[in-house]
N, C-alpha and C positions, 0 to 999 in steps of 0.2 A: 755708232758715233760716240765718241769721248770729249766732255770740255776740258778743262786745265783749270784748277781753281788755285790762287795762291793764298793758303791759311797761313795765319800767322799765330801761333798758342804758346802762352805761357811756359815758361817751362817746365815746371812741375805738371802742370796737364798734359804737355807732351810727354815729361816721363811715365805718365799713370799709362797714357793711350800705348806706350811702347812696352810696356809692362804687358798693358790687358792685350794687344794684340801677338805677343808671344806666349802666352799663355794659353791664347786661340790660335795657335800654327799658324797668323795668317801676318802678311805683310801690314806695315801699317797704314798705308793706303789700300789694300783689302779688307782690312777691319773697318777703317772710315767709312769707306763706302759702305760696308753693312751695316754700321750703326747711322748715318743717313738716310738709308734709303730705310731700316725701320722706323725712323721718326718723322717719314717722310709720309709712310703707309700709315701709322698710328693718328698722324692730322688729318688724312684723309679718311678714316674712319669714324672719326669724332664728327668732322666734318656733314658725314651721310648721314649720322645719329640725331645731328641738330638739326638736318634740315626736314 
């Protein structure tokens, strides 16, 4: 299952994100997603370290 999120980013962030996701072969809602769900696992680790 997929949700739909509507981001709305600066523009010079969105060029950096269009930059760095070509640069990674990857669409820029495939990059997003990757960099989400690593900051996603990253809190969840710190998370387990604190408790």
């Amino acid at each position: 299952m997929t949700k739909h999120v509507n981001l709305r980013l600066p523009d010079g962030v969105h060029e950096k994100a269009v930059a760095a996701a070509a640069a990674d072969d990857r669409s820029l809602n495939s990059w997003l997603i990757a960099v989400v769900r690593r900051a996603a696992e990253e809190s969840e680790r710190r998370s387990a370290q604190e408790a």
